[in-house]
PDBQT receptor file of N, H, CA, C and O in Angstrom, charges set to zero:
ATOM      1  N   UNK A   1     -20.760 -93.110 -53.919  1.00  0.00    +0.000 N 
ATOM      2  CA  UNK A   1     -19.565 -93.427 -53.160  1.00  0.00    +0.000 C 
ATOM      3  C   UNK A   1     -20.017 -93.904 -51.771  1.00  0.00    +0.000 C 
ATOM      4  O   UNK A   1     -20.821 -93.305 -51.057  1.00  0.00    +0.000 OA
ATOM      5  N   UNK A   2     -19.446 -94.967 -51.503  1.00  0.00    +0.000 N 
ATOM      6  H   UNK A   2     -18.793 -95.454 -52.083  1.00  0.00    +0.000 HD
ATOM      7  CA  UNK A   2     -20.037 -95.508 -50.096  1.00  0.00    +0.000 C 
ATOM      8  C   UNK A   2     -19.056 -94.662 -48.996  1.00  0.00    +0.000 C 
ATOM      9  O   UNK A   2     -18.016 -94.026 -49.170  1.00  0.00    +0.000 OA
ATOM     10  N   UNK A   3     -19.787 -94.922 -47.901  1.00  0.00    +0.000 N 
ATOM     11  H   UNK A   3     -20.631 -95.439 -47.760  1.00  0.00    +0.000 HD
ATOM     12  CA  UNK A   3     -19.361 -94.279 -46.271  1.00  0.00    +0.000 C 
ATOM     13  C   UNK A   3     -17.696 -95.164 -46.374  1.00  0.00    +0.000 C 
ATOM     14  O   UNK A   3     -16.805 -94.386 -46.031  1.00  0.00    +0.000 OA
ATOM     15  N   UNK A   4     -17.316 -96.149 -46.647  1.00  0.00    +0.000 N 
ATOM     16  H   UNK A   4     -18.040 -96.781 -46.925  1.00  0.00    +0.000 HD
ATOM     17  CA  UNK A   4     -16.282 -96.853 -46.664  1.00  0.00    +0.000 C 
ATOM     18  C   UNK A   4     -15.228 -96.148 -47.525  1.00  0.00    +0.000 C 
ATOM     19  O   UNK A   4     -14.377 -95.681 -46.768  1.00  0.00    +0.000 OA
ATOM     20  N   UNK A   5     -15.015 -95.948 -48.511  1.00  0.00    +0.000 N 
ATOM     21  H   UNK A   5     -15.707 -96.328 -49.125  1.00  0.00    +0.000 HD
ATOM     22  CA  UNK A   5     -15.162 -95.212 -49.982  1.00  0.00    +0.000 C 
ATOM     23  C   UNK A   5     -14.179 -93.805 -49.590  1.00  0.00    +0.000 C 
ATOM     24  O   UNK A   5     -13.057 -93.403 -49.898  1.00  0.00    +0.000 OA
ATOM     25  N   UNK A   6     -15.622 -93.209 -48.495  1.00  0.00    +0.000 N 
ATOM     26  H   UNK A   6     -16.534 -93.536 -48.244  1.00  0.00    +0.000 HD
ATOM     27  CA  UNK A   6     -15.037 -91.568 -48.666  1.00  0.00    +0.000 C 
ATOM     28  C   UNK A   6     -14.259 -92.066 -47.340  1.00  0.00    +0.000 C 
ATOM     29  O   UNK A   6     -13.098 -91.762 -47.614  1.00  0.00    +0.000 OA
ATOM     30  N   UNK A   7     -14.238 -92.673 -46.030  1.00  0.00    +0.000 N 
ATOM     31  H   UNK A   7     -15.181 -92.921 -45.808  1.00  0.00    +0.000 HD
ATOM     32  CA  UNK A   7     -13.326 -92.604 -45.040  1.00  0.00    +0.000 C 
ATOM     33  C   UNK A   7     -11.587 -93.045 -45.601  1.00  0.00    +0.000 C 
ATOM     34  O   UNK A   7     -10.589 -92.640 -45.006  1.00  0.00    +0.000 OA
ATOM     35  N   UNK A   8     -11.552 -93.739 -46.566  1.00  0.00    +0.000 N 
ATOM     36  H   UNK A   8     -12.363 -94.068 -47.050  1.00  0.00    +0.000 HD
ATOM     37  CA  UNK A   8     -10.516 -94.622 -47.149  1.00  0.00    +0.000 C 
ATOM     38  C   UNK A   8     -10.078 -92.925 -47.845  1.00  0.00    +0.000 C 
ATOM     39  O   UNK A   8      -9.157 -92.232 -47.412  1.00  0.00    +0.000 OA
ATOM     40  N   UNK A   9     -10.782 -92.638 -48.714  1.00  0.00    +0.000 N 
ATOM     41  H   UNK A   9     -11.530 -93.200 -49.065  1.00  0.00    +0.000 HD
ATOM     42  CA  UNK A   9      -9.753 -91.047 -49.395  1.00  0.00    +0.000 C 
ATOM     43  C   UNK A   9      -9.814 -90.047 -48.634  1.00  0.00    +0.000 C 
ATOM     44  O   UNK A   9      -9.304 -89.080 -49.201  1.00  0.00    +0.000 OA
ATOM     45  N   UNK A  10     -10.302 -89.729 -47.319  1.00  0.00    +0.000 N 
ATOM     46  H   UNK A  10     -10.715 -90.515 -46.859  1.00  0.00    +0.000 HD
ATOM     47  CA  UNK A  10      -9.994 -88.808 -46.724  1.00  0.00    +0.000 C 
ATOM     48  C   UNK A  10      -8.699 -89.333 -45.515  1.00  0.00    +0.000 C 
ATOM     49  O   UNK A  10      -7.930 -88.496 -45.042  1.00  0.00    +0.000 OA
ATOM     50  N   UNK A  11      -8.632 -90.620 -45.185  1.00  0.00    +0.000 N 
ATOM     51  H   UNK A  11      -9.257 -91.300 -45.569  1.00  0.00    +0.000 HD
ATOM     52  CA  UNK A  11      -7.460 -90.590 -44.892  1.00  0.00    +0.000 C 
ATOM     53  C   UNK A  11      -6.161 -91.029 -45.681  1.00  0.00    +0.000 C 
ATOM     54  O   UNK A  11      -4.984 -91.103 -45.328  1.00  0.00    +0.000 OA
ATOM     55  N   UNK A  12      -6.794 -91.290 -46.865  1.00  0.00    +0.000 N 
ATOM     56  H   UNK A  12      -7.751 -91.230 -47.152  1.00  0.00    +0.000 HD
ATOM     57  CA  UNK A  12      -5.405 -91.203 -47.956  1.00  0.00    +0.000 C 
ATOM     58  C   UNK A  12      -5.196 -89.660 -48.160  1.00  0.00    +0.000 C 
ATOM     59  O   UNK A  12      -4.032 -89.261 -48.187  1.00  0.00    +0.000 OA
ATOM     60  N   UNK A  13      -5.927 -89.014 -48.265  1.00  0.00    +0.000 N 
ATOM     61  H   UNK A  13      -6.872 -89.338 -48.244  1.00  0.00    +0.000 HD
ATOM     62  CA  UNK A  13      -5.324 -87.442 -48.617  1.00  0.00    +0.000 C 
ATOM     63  C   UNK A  13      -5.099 -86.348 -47.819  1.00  0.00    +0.000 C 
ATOM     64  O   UNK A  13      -4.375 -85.369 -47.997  1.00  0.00    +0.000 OA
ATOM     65  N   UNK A  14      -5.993 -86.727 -46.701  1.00  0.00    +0.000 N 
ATOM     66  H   UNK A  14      -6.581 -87.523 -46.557  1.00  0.00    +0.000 HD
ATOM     67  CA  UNK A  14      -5.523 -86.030 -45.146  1.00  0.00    +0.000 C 
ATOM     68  C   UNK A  14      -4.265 -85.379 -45.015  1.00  0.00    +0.000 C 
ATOM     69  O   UNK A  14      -3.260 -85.977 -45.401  1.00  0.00    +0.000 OA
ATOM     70  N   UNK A  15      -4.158 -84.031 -44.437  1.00  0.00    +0.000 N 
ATOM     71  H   UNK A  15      -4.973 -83.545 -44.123  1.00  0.00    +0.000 HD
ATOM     72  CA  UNK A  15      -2.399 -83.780 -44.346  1.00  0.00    +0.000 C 
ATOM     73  C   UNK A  15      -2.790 -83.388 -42.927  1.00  0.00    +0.000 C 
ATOM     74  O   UNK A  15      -3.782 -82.720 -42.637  1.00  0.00    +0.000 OA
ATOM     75  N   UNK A  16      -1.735 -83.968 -41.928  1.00  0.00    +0.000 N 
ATOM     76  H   UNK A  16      -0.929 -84.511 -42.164  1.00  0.00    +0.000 HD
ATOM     77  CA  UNK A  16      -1.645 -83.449 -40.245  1.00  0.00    +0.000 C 
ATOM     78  C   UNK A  16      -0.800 -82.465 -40.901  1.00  0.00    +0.000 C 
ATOM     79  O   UNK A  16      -0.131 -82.571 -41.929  1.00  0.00    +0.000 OA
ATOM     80  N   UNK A  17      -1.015 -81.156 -39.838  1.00  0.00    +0.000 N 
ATOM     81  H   UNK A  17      -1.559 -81.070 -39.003  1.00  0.00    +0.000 HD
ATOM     82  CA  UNK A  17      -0.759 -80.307 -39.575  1.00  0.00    +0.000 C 
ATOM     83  C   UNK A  17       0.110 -79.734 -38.512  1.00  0.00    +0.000 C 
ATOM     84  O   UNK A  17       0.264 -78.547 -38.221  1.00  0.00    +0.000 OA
ATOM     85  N   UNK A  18       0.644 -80.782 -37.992  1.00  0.00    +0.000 N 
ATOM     86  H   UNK A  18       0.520 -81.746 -38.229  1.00  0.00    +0.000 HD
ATOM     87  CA  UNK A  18       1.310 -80.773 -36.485  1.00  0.00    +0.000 C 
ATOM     88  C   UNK A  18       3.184 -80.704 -36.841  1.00  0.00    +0.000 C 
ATOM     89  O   UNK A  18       4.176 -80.665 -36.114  1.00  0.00    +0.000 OA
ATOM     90  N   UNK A  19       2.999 -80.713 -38.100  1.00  0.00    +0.000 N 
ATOM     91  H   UNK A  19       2.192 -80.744 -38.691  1.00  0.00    +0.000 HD
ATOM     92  CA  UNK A  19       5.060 -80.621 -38.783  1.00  0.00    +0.000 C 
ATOM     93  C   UNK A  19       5.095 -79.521 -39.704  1.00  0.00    +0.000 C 
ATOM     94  O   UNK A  19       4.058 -79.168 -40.266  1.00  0.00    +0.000 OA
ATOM     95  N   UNK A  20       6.279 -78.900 -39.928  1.00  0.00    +0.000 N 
ATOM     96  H   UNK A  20       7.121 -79.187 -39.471  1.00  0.00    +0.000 HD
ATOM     97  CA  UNK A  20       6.472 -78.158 -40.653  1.00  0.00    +0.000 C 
ATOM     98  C   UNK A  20       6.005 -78.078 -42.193  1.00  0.00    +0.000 C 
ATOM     99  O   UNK A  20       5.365 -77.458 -43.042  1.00  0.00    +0.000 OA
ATOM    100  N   UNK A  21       6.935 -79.337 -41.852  1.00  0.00    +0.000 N 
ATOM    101  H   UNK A  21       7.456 -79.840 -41.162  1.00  0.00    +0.000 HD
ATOM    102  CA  UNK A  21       6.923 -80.224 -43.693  1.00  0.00    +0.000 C 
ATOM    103  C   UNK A  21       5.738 -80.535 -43.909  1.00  0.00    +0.000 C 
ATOM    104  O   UNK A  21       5.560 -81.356 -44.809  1.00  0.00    +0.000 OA
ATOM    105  N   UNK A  22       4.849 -80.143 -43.369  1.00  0.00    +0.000 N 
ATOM    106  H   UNK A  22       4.993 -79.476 -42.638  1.00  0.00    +0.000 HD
ATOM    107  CA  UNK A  22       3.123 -80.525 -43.573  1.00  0.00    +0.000 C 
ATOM    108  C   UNK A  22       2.817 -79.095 -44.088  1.00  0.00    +0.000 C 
ATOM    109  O   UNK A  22       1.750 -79.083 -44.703  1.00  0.00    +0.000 OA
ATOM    110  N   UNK A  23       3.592 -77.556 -44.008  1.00  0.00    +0.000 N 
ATOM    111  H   UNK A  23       4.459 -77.565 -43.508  1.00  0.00    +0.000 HD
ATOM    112  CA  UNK A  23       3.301 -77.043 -44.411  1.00  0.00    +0.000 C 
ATOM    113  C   UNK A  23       3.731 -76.835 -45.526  1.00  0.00    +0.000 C 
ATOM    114  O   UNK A  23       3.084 -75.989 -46.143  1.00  0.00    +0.000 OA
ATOM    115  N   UNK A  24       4.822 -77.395 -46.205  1.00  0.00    +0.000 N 
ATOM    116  H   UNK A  24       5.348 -78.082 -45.704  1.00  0.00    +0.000 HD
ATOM    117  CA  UNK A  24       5.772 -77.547 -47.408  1.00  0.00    +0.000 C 
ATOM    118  C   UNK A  24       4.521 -77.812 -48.541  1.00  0.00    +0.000 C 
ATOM    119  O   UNK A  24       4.123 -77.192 -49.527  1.00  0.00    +0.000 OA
ATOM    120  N   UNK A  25       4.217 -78.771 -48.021  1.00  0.00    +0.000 N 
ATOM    121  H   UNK A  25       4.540 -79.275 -47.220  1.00  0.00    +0.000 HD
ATOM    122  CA  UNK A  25       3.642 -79.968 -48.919  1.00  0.00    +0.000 C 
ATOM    123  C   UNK A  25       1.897 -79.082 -49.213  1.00  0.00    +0.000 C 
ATOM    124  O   UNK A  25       1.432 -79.305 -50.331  1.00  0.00    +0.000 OA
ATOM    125  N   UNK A  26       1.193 -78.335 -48.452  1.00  0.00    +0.000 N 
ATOM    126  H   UNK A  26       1.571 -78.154 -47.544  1.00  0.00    +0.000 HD
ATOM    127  CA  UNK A  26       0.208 -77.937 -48.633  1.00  0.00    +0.000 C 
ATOM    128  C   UNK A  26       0.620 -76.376 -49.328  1.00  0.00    +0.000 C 
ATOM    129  O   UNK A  26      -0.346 -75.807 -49.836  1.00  0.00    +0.000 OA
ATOM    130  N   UNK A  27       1.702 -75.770 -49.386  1.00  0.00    +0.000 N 
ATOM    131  H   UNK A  27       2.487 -76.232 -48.973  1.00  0.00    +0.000 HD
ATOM    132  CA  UNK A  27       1.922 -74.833 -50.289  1.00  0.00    +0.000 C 
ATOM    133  C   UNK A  27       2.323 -75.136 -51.400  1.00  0.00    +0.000 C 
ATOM    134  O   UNK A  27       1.974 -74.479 -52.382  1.00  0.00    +0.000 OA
ATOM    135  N   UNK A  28       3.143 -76.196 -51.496  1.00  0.00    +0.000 N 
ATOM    136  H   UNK A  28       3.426 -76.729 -50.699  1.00  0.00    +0.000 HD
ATOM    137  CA  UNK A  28       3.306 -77.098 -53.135  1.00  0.00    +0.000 C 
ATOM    138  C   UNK A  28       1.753 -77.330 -53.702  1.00  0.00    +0.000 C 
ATOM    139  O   UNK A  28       1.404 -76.973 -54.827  1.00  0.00    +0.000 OA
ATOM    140  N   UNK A  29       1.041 -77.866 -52.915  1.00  0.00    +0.000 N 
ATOM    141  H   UNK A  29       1.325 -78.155 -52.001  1.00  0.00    +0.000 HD
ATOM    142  CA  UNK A  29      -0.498 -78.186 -53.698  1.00  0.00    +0.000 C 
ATOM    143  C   UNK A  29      -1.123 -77.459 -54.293  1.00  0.00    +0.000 C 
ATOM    144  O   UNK A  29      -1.911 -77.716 -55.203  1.00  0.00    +0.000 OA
ATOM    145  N   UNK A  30      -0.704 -75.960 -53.623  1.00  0.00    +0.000 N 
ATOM    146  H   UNK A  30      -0.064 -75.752 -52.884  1.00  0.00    +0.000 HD
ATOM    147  CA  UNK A  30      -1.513 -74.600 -53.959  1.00  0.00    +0.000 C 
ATOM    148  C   UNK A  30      -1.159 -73.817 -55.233  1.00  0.00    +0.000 C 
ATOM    149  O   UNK A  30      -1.921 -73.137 -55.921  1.00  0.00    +0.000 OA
ATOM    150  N   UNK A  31       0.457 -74.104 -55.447  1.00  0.00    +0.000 N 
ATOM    151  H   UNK A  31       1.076 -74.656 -54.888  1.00  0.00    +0.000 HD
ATOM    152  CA  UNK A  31       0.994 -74.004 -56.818  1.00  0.00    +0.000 C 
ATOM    153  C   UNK A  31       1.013 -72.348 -56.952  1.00  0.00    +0.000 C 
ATOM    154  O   UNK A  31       1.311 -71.507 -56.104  1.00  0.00    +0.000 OA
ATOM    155  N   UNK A  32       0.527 -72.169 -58.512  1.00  0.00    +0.000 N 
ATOM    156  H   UNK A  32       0.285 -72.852 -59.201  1.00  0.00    +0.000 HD
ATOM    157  CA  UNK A  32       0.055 -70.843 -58.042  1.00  0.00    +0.000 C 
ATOM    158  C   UNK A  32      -1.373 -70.740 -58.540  1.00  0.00    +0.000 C 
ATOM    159  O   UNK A  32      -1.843 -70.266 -59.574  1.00  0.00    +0.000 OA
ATOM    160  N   UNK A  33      -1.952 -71.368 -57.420  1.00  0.00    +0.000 N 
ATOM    161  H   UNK A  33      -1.569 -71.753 -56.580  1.00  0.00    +0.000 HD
ATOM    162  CA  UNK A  33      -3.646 -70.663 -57.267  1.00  0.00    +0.000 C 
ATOM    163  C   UNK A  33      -3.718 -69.635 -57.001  1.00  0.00    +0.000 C 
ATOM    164  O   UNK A  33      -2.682 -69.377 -56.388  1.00  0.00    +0.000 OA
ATOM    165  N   UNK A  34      -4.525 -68.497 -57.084  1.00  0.00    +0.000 N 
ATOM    166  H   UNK A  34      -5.366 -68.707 -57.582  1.00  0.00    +0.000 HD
ATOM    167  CA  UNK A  34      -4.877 -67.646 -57.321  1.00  0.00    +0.000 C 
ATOM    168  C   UNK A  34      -5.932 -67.339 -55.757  1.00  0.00    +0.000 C 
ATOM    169  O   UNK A  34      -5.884 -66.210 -55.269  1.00  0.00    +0.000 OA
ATOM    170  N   UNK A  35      -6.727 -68.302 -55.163  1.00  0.00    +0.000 N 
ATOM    171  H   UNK A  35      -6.767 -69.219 -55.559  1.00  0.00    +0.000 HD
ATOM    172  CA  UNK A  35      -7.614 -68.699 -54.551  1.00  0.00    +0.000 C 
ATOM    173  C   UNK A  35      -7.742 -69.857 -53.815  1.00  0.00    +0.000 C 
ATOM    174  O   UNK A  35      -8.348 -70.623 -54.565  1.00  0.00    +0.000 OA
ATOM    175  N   UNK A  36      -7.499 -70.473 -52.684  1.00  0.00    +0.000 N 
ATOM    176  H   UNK A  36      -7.007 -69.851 -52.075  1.00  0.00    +0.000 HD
ATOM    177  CA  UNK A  36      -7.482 -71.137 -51.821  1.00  0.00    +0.000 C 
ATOM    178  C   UNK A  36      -8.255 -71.545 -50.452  1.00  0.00    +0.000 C 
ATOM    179  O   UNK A  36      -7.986 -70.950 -49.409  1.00  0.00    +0.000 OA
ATOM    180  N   UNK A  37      -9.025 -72.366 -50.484  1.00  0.00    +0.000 N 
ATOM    181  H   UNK A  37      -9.244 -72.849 -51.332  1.00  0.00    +0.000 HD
ATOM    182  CA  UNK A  37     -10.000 -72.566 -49.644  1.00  0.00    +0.000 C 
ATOM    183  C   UNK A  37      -9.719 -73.627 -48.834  1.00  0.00    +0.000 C 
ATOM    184  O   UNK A  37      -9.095 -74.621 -49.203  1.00  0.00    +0.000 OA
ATOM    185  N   UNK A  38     -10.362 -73.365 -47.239  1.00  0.00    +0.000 N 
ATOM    186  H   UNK A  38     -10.869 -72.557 -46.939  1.00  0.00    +0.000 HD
ATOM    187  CA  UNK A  38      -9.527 -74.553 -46.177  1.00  0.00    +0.000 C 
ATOM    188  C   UNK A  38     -11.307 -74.685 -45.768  1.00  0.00    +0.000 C 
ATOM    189  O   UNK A  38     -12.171 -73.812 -45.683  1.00  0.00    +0.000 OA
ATOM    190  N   UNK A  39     -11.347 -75.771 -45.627  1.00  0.00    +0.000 N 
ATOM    191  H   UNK A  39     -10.645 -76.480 -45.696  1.00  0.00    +0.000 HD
ATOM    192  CA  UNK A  39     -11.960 -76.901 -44.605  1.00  0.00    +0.000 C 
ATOM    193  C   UNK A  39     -13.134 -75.787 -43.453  1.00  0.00    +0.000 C 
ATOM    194  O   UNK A  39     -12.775 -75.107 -42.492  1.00  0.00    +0.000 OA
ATOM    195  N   UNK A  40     -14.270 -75.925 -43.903  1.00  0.00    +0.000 N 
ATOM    196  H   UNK A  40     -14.562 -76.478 -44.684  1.00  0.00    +0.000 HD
ATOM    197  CA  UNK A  40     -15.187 -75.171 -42.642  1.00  0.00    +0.000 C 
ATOM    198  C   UNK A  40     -14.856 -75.484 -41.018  1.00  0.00    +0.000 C 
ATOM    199  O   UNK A  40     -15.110 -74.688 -40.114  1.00  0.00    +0.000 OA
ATOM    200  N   UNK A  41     -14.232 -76.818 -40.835  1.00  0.00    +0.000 N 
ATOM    201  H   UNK A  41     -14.026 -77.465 -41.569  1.00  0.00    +0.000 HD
ATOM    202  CA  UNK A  41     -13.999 -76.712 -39.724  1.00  0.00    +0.000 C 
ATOM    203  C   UNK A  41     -12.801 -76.476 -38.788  1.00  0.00    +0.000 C 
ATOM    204  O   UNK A  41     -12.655 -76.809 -37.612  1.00  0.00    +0.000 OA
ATOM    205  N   UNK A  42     -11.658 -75.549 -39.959  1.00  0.00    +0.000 N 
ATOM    206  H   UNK A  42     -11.777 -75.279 -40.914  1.00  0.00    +0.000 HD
ATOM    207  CA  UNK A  42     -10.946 -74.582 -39.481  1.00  0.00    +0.000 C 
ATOM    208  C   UNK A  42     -10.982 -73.564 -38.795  1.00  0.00    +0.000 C 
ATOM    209  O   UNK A  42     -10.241 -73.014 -37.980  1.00  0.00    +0.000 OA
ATOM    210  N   UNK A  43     -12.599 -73.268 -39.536  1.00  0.00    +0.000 N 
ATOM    211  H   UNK A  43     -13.201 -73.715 -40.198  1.00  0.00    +0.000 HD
ATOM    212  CA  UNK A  43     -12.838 -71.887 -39.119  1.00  0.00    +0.000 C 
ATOM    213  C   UNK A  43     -12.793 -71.526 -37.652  1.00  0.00    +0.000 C 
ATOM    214  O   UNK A  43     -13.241 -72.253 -36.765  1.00  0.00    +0.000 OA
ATOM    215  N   UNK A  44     -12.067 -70.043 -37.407  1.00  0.00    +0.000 N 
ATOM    216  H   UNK A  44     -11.702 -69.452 -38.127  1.00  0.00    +0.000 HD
ATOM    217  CA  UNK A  44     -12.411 -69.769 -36.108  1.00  0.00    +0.000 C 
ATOM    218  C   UNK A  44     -11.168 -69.717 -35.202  1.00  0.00    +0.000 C 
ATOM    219  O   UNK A  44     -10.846 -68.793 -34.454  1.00  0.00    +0.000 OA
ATOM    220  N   UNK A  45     -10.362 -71.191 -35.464  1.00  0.00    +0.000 N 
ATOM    221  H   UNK A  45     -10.623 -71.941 -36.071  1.00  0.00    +0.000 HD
ATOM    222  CA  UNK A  45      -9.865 -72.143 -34.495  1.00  0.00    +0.000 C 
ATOM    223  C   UNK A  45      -8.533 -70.864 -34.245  1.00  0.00    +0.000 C 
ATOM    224  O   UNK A  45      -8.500 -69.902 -35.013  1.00  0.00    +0.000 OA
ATOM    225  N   UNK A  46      -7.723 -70.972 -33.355  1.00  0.00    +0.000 N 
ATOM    226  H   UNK A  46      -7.750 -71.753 -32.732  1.00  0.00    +0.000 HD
ATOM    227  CA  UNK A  46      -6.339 -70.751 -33.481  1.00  0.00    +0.000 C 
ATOM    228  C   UNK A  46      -5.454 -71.585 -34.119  1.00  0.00    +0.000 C 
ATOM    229  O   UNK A  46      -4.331 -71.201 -33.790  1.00  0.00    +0.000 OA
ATOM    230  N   UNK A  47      -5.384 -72.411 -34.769  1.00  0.00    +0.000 N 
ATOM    231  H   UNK A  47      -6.296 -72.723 -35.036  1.00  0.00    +0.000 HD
ATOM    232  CA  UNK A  47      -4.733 -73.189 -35.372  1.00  0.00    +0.000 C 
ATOM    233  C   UNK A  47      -4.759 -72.873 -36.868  1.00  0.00    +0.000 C 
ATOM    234  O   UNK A  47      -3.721 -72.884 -37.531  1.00  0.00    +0.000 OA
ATOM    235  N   UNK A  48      -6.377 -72.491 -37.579  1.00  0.00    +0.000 N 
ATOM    236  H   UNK A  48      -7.220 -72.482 -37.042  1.00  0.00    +0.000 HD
ATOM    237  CA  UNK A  48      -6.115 -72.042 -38.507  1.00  0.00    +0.000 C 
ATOM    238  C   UNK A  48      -5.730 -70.807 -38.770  1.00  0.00    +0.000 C 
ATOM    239  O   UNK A  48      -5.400 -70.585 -39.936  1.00  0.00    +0.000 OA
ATOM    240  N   UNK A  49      -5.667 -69.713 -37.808  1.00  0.00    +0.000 N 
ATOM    241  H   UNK A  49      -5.935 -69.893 -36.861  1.00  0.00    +0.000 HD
ATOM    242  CA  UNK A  49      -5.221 -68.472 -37.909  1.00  0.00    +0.000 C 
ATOM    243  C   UNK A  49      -3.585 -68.608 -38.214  1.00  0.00    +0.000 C 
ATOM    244  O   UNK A  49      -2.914 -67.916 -38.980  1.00  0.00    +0.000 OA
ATOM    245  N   UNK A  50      -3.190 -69.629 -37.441  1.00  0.00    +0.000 N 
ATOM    246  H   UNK A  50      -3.735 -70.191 -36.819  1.00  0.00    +0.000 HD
ATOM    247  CA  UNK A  50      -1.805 -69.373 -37.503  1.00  0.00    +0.000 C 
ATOM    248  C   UNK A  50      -1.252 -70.237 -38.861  1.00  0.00    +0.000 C 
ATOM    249  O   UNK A  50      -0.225 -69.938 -39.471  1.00  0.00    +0.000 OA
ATOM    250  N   UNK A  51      -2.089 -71.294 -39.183  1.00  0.00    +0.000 N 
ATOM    251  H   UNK A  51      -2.924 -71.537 -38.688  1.00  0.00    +0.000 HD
ATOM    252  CA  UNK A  51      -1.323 -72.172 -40.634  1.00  0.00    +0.000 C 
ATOM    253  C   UNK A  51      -1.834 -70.754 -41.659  1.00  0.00    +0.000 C 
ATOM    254  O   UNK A  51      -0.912 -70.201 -42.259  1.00  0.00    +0.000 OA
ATOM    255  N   UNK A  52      -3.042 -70.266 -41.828  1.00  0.00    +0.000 N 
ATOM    256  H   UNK A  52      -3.791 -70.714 -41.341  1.00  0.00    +0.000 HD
ATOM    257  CA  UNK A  52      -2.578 -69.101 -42.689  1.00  0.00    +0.000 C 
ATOM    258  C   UNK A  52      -1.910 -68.270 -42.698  1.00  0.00    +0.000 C 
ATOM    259  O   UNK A  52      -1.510 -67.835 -43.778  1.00  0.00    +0.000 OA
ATOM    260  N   UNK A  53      -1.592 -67.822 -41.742  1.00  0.00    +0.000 N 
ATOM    261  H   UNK A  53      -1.917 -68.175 -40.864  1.00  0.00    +0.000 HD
ATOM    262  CA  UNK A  53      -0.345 -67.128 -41.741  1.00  0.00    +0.000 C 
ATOM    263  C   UNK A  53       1.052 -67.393 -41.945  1.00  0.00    +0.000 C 
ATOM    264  O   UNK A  53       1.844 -66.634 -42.505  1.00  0.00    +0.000 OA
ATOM    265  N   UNK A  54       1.359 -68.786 -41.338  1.00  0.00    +0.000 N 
ATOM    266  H   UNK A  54       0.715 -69.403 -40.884  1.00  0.00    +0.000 HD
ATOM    267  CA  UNK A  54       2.544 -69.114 -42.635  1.00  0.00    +0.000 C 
ATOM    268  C   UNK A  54       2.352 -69.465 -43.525  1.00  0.00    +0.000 C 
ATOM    269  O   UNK A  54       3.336 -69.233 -44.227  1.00  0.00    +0.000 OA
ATOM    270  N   UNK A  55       1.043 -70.336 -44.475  1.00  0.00    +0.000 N 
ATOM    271  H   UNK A  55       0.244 -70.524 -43.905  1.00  0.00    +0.000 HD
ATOM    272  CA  UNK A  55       0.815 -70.777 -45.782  1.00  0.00    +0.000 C 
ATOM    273  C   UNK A  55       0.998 -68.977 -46.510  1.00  0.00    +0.000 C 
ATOM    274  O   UNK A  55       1.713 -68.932 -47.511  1.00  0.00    +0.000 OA
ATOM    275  N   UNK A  56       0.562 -68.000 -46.167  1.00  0.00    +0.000 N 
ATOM    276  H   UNK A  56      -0.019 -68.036 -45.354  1.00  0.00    +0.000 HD
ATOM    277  CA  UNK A  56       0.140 -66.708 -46.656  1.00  0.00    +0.000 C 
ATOM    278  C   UNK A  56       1.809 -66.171 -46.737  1.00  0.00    +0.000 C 
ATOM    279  O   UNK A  56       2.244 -65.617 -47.747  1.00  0.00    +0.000 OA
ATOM    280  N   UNK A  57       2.449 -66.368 -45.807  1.00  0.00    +0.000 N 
ATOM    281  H   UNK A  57       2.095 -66.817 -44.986  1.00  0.00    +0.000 HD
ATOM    282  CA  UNK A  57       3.827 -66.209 -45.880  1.00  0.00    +0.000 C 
ATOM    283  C   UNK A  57       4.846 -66.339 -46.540  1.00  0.00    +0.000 C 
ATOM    284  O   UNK A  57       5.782 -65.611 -46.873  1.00  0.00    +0.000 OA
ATOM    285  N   UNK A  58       4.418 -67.815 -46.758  1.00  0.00    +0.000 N 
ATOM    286  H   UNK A  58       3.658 -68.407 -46.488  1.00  0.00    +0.000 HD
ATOM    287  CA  UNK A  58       5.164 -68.672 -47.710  1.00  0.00    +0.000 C 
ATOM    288  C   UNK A  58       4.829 -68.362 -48.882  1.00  0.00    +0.000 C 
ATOM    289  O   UNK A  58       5.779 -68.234 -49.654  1.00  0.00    +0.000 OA
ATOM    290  N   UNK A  59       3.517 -68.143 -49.425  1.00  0.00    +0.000 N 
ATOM    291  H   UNK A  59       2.745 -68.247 -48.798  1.00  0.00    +0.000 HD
ATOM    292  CA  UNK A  59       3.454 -68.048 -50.743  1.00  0.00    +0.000 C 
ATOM    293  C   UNK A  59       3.388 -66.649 -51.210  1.00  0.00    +0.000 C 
ATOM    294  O   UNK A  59       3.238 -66.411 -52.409  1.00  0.00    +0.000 OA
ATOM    295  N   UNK A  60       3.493 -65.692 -50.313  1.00  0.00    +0.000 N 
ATOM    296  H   UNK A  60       3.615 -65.886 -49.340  1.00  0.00    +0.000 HD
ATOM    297  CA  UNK A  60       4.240 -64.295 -50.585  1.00  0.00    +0.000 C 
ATOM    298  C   UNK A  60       5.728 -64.045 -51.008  1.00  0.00    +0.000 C 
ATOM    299  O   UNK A  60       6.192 -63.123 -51.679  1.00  0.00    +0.000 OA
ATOM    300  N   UNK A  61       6.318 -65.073 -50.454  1.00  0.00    +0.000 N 
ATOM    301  H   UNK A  61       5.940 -65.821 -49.908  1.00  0.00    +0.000 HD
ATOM    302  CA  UNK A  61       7.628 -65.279 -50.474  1.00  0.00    +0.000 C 
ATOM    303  C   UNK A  61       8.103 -65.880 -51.854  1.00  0.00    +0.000 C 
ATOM    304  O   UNK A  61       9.112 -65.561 -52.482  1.00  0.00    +0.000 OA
ATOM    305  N   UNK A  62       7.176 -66.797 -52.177  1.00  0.00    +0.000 N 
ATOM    306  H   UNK A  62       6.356 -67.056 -51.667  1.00  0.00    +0.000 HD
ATOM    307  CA  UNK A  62       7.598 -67.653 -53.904  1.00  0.00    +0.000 C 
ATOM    308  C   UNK A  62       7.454 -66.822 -54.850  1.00  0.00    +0.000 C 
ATOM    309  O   UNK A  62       7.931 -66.918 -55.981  1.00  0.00    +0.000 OA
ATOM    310  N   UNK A  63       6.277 -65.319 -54.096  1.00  0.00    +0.000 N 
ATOM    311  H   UNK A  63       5.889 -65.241 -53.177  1.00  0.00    +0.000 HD
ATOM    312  CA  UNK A  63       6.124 -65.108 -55.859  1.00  0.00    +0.000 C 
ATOM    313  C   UNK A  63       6.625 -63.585 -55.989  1.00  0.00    +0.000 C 
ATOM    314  O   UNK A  63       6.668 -63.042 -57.093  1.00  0.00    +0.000 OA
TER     315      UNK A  63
């Protein structure tokens, strides 16, 4: 896969994180997985503390 290749599907599949409905759409993806893994360079951040906590929310809530 060329450098061209992977920049083209990572911003076709990219989800911003800055809307709600960005969190809709990444708990629909998750379905019911069992197991869910985010991006190493979440780690740490305050930003990912807090999208798990509503992704974790939300999908406490569906099931």
């Amino acid at each position: 896969m060329s450098d061209r290749s992977i920049i083209e599907a990572l911003q076709r599949e990219a989800i911003s994180l800055d809307r709600t409905d960005s969190i809709d759409r990444i708990v629909a993806d998750i379905g019911d997985a069992s197991i869910v893994l985010l991006g190493e360079a979440t780690h740490g951040t305050q930003e990912f503390y807090r999208m798990s906590s509503i992704v974790s929310g939300r999908k406490s809530l569906k099931s």
